[in-house]
N, C-alpha and C positions, 0 to 999 in steps of 0.2 A: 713458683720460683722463689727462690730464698733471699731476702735481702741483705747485704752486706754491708756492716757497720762500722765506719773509719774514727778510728781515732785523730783529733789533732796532729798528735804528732806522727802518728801514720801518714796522714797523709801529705804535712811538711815535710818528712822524709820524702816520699815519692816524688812529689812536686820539685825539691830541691833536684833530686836525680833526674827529671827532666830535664832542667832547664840545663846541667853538666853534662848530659847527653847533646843537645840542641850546641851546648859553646865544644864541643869536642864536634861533633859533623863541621862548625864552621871553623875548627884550628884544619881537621881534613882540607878543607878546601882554600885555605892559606888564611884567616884569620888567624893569625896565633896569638895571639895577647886575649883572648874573649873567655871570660869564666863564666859558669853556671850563674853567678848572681848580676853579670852584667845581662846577659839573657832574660833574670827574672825583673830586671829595674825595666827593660826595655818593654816587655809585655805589660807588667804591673800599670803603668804611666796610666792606661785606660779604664784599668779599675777604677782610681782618684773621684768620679765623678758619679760613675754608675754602681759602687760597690763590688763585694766578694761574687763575682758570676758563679752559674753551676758550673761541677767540677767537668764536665764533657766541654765546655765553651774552653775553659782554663788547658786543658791539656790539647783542643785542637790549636787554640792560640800559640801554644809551645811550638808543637812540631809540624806546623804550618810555616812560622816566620821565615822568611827569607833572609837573605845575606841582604838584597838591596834595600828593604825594609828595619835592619839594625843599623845599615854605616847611614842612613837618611836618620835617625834617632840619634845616634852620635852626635851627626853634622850639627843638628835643631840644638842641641845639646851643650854644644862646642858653642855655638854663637851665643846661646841664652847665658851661658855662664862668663861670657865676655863682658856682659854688663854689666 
């Protein structure tokens, strides 16, 4: 089997189109203000700590997240930035 070789910016490109993916299913479902980089802030948070994961953990994280898992990220969000 052949291994295939990502570029940086390949694979920034795909990543970002995920994440535009992910905030377009949740404008579908009535978020409408949500873009691909609010998506990648909301995933990214857990990176912080444990570093860059493999690229398989990263993209099940994408299109796993829920709606009720972003607007609880928001909320957390909303109040930390109150202080």
């Amino acid at each position: 089997m052949e291994s295939i070789e990502w570029s940086d910016d390949e694979l920034g490109e795909d990543i970002e189109a995920m994440c535009r993916s992910k905030a377009e299913e949740f404008r579908l479902l009535g978020y409408e203000y949500v873009t691909g980089k609010d998506i990648w802030d909301c995933i990214s948070r857990n990176y912080a700590k444990e570093g860059n994961p493999p690229l398989h953990k990263l993209v099940n994280d994408i299109y796993s997240l829920k709606a009720t898992s972003y607007m609880n990220y928001l909320t957390i969000a909303a109040y930390r930035g109150l202080n």
